[in-house]
mmCIF file of the N, C-alpha and C atoms, coordinates in Angstrom:
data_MODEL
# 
_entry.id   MODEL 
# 
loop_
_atom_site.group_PDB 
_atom_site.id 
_atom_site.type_symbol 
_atom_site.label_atom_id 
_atom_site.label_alt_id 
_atom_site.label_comp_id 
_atom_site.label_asym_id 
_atom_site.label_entity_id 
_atom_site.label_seq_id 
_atom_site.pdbx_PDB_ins_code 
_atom_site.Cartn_x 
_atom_site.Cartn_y 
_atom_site.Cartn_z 
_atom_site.occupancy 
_atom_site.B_iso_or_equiv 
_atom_site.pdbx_formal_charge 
_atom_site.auth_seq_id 
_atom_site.auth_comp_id 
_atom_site.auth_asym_id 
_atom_site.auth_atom_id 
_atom_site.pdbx_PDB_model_num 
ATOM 1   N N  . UNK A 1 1  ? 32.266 28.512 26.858 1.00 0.00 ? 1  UNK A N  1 
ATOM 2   C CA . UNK A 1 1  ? 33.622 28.561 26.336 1.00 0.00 ? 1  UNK A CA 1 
ATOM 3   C C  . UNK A 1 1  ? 33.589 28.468 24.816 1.00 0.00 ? 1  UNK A C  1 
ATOM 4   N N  . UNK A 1 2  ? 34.554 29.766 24.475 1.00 0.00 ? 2  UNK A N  1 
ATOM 5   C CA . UNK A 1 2  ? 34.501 29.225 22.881 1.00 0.00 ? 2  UNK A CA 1 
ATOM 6   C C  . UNK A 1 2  ? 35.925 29.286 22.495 1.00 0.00 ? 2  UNK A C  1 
ATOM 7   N N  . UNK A 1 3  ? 36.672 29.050 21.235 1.00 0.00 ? 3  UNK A N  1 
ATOM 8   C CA . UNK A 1 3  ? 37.755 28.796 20.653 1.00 0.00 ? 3  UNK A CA 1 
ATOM 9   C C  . UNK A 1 3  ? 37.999 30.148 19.993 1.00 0.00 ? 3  UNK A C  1 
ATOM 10  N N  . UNK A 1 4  ? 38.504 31.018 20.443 1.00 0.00 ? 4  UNK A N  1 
ATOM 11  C CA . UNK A 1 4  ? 39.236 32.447 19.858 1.00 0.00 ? 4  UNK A CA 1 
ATOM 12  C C  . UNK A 1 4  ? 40.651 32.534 18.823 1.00 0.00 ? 4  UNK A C  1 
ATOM 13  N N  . UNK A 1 5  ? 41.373 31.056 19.653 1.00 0.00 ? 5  UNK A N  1 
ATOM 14  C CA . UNK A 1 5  ? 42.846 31.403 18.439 1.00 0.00 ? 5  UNK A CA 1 
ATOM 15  C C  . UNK A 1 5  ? 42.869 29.974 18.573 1.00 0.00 ? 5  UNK A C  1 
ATOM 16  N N  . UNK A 1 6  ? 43.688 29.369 17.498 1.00 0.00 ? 6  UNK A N  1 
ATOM 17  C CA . UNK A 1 6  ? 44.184 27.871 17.164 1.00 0.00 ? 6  UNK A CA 1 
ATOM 18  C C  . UNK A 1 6  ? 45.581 27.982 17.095 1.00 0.00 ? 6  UNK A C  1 
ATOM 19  N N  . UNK A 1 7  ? 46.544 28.044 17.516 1.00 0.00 ? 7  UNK A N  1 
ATOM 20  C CA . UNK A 1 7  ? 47.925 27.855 16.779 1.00 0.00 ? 7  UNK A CA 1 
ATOM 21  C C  . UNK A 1 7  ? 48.949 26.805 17.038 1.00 0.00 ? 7  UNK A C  1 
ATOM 22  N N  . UNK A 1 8  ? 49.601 26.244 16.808 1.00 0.00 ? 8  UNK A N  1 
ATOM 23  C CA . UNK A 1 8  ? 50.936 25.482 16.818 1.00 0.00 ? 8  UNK A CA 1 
ATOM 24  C C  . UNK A 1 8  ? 52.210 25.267 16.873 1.00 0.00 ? 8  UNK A C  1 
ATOM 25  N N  . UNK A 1 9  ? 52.754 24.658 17.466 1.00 0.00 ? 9  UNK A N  1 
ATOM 26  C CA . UNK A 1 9  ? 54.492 24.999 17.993 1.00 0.00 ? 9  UNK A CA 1 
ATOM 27  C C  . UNK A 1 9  ? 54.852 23.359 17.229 1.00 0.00 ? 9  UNK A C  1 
ATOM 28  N N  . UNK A 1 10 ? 56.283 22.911 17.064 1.00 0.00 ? 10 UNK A N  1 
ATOM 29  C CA . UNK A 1 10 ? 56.551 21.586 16.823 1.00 0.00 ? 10 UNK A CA 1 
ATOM 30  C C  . UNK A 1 10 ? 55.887 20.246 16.825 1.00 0.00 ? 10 UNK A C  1 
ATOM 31  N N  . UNK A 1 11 ? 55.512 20.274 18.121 1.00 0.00 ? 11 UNK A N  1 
ATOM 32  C CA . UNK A 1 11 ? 54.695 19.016 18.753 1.00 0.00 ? 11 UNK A CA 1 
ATOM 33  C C  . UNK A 1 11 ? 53.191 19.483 19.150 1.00 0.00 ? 11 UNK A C  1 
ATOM 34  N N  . UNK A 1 12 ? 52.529 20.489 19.157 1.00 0.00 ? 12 UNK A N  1 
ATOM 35  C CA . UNK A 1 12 ? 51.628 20.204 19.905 1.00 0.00 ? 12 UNK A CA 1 
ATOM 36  C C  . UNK A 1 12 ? 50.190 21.486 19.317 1.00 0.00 ? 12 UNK A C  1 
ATOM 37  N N  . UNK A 1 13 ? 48.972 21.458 19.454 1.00 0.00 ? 13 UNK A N  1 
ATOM 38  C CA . UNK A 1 13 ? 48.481 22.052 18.852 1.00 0.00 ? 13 UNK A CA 1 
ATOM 39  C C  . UNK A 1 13 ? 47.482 22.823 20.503 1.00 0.00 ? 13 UNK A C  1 
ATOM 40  N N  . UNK A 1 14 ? 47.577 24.280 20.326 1.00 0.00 ? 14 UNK A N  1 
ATOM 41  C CA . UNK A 1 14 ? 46.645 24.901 21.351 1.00 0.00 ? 14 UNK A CA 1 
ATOM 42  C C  . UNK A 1 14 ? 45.509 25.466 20.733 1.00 0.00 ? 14 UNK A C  1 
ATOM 43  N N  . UNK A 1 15 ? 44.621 26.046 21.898 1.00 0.00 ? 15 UNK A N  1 
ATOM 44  C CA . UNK A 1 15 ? 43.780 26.809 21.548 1.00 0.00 ? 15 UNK A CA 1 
ATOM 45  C C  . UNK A 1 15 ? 43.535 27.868 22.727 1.00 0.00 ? 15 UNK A C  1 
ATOM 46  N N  . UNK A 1 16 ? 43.507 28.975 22.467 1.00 0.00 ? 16 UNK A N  1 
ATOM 47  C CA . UNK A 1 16 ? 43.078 30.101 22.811 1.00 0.00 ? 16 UNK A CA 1 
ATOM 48  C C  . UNK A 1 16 ? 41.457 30.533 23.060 1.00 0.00 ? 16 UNK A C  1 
ATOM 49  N N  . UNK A 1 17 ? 41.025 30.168 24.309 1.00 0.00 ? 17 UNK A N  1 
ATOM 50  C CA . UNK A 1 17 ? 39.587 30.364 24.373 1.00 0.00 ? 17 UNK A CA 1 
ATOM 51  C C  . UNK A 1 17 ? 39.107 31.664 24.817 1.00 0.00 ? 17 UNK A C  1 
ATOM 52  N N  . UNK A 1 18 ? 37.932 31.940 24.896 1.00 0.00 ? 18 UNK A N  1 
ATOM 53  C CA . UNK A 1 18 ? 37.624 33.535 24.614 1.00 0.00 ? 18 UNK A CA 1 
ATOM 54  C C  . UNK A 1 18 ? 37.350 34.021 26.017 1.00 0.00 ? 18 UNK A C  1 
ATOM 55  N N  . UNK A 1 19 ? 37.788 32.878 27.597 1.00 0.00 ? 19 UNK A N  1 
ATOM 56  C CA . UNK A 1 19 ? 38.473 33.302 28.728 1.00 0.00 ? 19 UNK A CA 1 
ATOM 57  C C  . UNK A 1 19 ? 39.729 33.879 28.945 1.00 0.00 ? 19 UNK A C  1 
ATOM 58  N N  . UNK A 1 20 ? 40.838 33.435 27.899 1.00 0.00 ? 20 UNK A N  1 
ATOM 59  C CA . UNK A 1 20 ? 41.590 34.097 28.131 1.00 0.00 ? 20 UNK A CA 1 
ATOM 60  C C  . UNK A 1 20 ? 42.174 32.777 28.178 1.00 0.00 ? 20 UNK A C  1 
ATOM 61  N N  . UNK A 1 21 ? 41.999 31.522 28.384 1.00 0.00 ? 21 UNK A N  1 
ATOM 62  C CA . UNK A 1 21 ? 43.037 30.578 28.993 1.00 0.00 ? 21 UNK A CA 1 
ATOM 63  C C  . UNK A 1 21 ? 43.393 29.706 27.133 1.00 0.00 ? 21 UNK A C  1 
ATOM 64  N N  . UNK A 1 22 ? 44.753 29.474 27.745 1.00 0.00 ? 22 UNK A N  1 
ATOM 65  C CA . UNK A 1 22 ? 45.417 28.484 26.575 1.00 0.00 ? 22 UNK A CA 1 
ATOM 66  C C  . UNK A 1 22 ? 45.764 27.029 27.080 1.00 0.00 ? 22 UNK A C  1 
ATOM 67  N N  . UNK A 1 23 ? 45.135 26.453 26.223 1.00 0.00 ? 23 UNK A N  1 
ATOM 68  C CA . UNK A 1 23 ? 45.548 24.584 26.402 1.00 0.00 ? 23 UNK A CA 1 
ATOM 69  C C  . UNK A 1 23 ? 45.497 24.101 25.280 1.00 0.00 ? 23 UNK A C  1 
ATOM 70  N N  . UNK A 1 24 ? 46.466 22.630 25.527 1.00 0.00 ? 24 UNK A N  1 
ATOM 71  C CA . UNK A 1 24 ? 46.803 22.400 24.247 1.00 0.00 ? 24 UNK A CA 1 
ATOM 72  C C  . UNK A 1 24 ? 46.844 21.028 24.107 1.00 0.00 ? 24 UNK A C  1 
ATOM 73  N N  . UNK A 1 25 ? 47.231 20.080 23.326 1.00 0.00 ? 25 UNK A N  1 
ATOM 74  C CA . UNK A 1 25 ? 46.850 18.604 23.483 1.00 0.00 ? 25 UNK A CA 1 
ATOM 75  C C  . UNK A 1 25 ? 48.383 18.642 22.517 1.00 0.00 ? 25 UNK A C  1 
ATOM 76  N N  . UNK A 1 26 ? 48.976 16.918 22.351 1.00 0.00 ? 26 UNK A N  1 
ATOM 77  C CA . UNK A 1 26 ? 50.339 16.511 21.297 1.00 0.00 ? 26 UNK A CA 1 
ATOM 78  C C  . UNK A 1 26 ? 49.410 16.661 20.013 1.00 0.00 ? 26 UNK A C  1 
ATOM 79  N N  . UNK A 1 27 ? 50.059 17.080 18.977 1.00 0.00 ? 27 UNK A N  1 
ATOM 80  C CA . UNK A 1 27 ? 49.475 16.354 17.591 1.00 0.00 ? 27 UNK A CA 1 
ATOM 81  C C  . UNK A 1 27 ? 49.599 15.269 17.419 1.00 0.00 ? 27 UNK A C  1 
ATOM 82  N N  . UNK A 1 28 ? 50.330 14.359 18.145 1.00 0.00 ? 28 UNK A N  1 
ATOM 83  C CA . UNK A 1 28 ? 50.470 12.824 17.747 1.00 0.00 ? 28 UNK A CA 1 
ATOM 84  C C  . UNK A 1 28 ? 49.273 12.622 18.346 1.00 0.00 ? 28 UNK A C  1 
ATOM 85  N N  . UNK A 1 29 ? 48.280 13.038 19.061 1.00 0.00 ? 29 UNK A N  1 
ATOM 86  C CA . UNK A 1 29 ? 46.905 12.664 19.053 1.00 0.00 ? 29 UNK A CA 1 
ATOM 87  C C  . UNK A 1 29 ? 46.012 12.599 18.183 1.00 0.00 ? 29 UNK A C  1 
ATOM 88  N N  . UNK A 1 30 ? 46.528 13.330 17.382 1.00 0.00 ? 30 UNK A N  1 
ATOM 89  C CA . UNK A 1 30 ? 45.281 13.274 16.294 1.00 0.00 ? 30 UNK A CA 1 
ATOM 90  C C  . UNK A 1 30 ? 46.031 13.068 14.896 1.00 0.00 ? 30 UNK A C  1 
ATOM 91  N N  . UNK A 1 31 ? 46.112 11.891 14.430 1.00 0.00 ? 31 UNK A N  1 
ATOM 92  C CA . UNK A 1 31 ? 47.122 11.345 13.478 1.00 0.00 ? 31 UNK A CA 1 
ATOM 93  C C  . UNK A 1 31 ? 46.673 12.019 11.870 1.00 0.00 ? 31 UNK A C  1 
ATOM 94  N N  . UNK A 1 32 ? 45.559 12.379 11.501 1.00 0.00 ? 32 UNK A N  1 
ATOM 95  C CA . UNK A 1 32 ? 45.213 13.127 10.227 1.00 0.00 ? 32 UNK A CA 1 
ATOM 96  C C  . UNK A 1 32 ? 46.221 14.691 10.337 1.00 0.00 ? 32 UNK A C  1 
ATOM 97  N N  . UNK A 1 33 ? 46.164 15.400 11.731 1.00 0.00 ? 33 UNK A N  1 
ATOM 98  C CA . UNK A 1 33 ? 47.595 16.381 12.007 1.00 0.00 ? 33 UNK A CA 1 
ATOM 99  C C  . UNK A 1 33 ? 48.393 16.204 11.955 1.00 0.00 ? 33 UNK A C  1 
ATOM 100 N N  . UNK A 1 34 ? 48.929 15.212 12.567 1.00 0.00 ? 34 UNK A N  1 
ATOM 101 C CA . UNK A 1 34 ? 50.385 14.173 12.818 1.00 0.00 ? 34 UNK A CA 1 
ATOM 102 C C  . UNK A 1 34 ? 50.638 14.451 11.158 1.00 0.00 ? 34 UNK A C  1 
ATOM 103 N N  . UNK A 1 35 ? 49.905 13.842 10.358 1.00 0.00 ? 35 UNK A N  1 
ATOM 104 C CA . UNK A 1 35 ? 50.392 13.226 8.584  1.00 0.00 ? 35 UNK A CA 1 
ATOM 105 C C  . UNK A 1 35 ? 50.195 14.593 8.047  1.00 0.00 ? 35 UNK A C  1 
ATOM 106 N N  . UNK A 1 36 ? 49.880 15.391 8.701  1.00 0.00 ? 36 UNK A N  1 
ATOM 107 C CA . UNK A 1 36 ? 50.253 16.925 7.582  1.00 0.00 ? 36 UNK A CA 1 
ATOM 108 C C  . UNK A 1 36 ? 51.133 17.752 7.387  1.00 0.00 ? 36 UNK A C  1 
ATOM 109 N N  . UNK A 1 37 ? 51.162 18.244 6.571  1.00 0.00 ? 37 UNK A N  1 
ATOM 110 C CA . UNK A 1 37 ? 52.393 19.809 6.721  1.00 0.00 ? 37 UNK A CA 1 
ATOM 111 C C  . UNK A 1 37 ? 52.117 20.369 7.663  1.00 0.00 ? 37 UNK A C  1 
ATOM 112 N N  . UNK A 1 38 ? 52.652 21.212 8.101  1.00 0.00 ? 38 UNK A N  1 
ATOM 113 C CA . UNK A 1 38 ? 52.764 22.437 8.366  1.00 0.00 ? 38 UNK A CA 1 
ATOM 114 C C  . UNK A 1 38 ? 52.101 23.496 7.846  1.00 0.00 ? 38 UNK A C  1 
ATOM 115 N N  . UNK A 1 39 ? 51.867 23.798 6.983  1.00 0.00 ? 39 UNK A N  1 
ATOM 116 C CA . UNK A 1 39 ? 50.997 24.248 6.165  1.00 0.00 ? 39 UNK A CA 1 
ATOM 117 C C  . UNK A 1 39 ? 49.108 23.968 5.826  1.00 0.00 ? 39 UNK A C  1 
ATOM 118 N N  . UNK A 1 40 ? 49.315 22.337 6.035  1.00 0.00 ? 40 UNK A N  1 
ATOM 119 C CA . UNK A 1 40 ? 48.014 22.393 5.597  1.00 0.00 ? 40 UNK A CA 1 
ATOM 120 C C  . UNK A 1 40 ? 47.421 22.664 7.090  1.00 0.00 ? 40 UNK A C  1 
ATOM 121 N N  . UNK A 1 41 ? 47.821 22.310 7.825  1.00 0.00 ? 41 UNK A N  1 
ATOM 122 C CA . UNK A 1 41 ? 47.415 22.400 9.601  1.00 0.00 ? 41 UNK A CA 1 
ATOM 123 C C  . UNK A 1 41 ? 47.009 23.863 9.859  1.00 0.00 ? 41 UNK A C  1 
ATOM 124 N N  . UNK A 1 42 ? 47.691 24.676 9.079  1.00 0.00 ? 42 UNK A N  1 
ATOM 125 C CA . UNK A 1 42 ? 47.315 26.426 9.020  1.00 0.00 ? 42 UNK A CA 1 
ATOM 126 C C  . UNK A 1 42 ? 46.107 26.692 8.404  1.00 0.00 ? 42 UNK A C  1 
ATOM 127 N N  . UNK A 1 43 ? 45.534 25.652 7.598  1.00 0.00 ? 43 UNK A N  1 
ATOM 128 C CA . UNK A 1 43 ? 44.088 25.784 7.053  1.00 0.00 ? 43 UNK A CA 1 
ATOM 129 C C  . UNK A 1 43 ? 42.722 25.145 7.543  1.00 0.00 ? 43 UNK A C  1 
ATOM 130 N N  . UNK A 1 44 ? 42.478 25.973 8.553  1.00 0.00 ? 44 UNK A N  1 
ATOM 131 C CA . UNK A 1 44 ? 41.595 25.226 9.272  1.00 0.00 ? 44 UNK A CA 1 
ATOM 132 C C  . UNK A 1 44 ? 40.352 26.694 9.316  1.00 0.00 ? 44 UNK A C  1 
ATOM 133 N N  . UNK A 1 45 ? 39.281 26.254 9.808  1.00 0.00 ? 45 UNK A N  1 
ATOM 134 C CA . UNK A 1 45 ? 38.237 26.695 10.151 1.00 0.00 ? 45 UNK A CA 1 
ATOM 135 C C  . UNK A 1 45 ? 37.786 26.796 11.699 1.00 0.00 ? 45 UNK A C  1 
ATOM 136 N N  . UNK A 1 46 ? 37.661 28.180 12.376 1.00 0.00 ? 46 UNK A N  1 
ATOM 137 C CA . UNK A 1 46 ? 36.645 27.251 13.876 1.00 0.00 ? 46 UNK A CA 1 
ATOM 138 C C  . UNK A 1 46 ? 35.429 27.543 13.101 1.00 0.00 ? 46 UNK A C  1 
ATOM 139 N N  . UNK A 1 47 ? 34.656 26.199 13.912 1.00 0.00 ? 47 UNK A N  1 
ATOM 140 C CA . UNK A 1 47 ? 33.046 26.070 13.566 1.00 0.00 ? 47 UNK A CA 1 
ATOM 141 C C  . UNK A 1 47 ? 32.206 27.713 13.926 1.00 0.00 ? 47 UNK A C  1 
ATOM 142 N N  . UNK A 1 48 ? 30.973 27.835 13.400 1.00 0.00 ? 48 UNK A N  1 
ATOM 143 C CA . UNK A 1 48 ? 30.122 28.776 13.795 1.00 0.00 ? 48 UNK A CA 1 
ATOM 144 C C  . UNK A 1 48 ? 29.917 29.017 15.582 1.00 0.00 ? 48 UNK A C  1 
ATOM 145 N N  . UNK A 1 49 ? 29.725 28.057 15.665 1.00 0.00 ? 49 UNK A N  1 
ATOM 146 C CA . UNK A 1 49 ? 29.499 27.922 17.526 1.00 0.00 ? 49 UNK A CA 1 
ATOM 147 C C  . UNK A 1 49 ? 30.807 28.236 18.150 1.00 0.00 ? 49 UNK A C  1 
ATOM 148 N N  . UNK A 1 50 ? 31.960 28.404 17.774 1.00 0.00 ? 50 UNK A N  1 
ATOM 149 C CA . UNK A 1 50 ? 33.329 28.309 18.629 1.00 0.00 ? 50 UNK A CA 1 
ATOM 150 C C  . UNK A 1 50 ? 33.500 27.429 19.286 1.00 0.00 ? 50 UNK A C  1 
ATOM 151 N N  . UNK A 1 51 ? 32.913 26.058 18.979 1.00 0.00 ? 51 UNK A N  1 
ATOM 152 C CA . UNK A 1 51 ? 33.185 24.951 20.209 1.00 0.00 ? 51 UNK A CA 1 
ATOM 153 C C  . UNK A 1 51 ? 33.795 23.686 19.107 1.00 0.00 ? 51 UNK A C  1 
ATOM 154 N N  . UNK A 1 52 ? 34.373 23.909 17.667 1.00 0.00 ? 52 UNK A N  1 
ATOM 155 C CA . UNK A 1 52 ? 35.060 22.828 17.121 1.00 0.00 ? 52 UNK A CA 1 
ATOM 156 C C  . UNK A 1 52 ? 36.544 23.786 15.921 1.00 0.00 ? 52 UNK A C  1 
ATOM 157 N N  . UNK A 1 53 ? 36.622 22.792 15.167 1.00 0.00 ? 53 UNK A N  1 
ATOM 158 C CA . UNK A 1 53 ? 38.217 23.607 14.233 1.00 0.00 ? 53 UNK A CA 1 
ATOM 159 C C  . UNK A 1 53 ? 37.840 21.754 13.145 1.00 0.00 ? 53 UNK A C  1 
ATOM 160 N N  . UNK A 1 54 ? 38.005 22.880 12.134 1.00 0.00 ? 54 UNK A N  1 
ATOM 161 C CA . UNK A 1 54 ? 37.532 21.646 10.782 1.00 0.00 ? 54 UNK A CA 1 
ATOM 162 C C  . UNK A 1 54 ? 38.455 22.391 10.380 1.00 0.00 ? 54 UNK A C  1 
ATOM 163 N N  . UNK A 1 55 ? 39.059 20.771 9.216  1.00 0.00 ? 55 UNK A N  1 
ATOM 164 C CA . UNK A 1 55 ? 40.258 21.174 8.465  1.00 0.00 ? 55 UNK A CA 1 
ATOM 165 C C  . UNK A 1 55 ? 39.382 20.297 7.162  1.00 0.00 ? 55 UNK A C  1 
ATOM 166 N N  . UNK A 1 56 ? 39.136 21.344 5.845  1.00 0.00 ? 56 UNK A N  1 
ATOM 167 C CA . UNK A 1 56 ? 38.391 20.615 4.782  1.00 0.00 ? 56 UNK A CA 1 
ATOM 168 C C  . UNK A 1 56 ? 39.466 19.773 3.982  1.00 0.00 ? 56 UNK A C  1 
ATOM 169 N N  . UNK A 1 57 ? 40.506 20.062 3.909  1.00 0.00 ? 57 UNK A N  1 
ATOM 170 C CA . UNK A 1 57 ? 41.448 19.811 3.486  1.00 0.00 ? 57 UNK A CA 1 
ATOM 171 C C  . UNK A 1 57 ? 42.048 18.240 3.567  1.00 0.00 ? 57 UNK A C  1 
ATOM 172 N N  . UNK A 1 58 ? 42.120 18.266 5.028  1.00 0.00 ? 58 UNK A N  1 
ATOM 173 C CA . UNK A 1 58 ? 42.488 16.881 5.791  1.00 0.00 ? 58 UNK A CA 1 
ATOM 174 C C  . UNK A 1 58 ? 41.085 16.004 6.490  1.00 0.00 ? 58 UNK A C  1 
ATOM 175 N N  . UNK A 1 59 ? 39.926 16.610 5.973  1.00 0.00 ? 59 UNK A N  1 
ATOM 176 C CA . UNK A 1 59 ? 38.851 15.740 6.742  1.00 0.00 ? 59 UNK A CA 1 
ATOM 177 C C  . UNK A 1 59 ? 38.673 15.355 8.155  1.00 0.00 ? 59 UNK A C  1 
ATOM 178 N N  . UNK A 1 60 ? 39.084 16.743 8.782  1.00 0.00 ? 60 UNK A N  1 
ATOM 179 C CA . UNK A 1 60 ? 39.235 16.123 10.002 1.00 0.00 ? 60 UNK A CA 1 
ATOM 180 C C  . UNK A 1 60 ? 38.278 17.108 10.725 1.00 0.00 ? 60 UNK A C  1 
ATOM 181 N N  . UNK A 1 61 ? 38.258 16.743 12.138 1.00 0.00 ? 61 UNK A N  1 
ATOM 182 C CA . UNK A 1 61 ? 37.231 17.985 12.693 1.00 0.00 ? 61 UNK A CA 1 
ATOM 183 C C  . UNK A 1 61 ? 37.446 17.940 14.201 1.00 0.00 ? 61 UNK A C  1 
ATOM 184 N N  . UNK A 1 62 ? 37.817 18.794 15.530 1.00 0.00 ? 62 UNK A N  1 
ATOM 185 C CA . UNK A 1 62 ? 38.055 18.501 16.354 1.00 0.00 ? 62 UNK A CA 1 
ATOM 186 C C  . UNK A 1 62 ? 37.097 18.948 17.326 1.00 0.00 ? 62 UNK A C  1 
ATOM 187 N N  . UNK A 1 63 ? 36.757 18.762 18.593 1.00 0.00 ? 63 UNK A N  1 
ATOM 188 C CA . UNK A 1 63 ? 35.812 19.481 19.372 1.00 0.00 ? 63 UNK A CA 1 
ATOM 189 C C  . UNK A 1 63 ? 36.258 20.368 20.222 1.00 0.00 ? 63 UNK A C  1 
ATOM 190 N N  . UNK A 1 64 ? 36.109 21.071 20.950 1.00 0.00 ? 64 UNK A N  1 
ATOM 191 C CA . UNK A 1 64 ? 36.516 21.967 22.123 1.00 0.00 ? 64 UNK A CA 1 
ATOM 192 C C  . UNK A 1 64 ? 36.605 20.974 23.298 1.00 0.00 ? 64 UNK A C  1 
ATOM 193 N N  . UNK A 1 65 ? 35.112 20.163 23.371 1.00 0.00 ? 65 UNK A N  1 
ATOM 194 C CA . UNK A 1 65 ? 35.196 18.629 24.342 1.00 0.00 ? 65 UNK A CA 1 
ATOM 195 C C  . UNK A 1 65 ? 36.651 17.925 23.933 1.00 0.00 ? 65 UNK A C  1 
ATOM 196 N N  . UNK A 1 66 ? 36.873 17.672 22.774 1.00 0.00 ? 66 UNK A N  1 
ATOM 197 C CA . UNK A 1 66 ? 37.966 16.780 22.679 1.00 0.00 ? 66 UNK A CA 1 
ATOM 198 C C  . UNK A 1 66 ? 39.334 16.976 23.565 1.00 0.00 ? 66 UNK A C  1 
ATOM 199 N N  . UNK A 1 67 ? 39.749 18.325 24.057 1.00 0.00 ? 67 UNK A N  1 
ATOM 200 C CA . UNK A 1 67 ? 40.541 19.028 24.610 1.00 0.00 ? 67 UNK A CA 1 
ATOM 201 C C  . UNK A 1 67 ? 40.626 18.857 25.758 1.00 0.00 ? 67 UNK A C  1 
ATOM 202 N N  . UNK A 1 68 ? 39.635 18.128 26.527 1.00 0.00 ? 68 UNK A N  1 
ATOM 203 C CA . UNK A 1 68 ? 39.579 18.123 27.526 1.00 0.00 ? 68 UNK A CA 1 
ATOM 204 C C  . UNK A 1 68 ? 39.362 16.445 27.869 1.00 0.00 ? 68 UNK A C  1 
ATOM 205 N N  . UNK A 1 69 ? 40.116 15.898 27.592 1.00 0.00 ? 69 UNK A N  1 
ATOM 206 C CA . UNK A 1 69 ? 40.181 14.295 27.337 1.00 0.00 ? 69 UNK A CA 1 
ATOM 207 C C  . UNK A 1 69 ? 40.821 13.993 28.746 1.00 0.00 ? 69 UNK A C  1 
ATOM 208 N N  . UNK A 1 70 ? 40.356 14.100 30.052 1.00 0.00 ? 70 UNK A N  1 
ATOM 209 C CA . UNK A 1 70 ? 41.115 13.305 30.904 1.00 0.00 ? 70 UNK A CA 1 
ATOM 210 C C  . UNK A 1 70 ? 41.665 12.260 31.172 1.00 0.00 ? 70 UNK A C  1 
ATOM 211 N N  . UNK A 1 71 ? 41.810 11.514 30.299 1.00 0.00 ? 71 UNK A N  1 
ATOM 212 C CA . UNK A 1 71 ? 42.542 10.039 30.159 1.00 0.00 ? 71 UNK A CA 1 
ATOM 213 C C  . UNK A 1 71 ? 44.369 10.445 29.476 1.00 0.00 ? 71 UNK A C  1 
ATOM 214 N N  . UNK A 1 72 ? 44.365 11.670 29.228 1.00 0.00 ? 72 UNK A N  1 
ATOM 215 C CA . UNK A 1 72 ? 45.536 12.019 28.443 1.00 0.00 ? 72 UNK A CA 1 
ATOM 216 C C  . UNK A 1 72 ? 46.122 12.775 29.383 1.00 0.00 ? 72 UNK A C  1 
ATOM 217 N N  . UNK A 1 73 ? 47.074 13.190 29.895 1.00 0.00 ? 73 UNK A N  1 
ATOM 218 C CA . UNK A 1 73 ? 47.625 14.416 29.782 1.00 0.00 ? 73 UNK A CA 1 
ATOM 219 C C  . UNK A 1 73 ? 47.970 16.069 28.995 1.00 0.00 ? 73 UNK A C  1 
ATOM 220 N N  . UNK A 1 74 ? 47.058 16.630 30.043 1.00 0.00 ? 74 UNK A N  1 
ATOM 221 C CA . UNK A 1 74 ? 46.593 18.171 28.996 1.00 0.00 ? 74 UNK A CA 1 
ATOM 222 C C  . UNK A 1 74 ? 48.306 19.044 29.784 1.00 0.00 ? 74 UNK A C  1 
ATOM 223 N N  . UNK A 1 75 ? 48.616 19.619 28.069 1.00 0.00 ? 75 UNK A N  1 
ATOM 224 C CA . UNK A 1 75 ? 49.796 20.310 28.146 1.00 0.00 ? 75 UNK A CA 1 
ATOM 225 C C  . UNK A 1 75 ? 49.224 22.044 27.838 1.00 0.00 ? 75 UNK A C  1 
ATOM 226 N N  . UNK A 1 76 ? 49.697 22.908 28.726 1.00 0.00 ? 76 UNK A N  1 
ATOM 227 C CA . UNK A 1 76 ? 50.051 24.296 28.761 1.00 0.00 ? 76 UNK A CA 1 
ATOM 228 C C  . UNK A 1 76 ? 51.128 24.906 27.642 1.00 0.00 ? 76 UNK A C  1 
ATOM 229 N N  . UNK A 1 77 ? 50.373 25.649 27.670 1.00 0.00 ? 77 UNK A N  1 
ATOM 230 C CA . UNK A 1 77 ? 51.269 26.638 26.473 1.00 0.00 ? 77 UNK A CA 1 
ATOM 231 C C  . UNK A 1 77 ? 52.153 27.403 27.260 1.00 0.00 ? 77 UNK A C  1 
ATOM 232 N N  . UNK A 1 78 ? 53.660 27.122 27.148 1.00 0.00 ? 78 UNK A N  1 
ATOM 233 C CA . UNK A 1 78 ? 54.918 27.959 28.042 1.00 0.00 ? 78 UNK A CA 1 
ATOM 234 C C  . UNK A 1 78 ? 55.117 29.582 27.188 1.00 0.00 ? 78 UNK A C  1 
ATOM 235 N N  . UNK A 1 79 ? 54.287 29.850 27.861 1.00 0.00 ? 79 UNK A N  1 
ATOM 236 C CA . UNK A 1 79 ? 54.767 31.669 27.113 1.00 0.00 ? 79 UNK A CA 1 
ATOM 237 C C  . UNK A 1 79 ? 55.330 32.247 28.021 1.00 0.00 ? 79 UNK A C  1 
# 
C-alpha cells in the first residue's frame, strides 16, 4: 500500500492509496494539524516510499501505519 493523494475537508484529513481506497482519521488527532492553517496543511510532502506525508513546515510527519490506529475510530470519505 502506498499514499497516492492527501487531501482535507473541515475536520478531517484522508488519504487516497494507490488501491483505490480512501480513509481518513479527525485532525484533532494530530494536534501540530489541529494548530495550522489551512494553508500550511496544503504543504506537505509524501515520503519516497509512499508509506508517510511530512510537513517541513509544521515538523510533523505521519505514517500510512498511523492510519490505521485501531484504538480510534477510522472515518470514510462520503463522496
Amino acid at each position: 500500500m502506498k499514499i497516492s493523494k492527501v487531501w482535507f475537508d473541515e475536520t478531517n484529513i484522508y488519504l487516497v492509496l494507490d488501491g483505490g481506497q480512501t480513509i481518513g482519521n479527525p485532525i484533532a488527532w494530530f494536534k501540530r494539524l489541529e494548530n495550522a492553517t489551512p494553508e500550511q496543511r496544503l504543504r506537505f510532502e509524501i515520503g519516497p516510499m509512499g508509506d508517510s506525508i511530512h510537513w517541513e513546515e509544521l515538523d510533523e510527519d505521519l505514517s500510512l501505519e498511523s492510519f490505521f490506529d485501531f484504538k480510534r475510530e477510522l472515518n470514510y470519505a462520503k463522496i
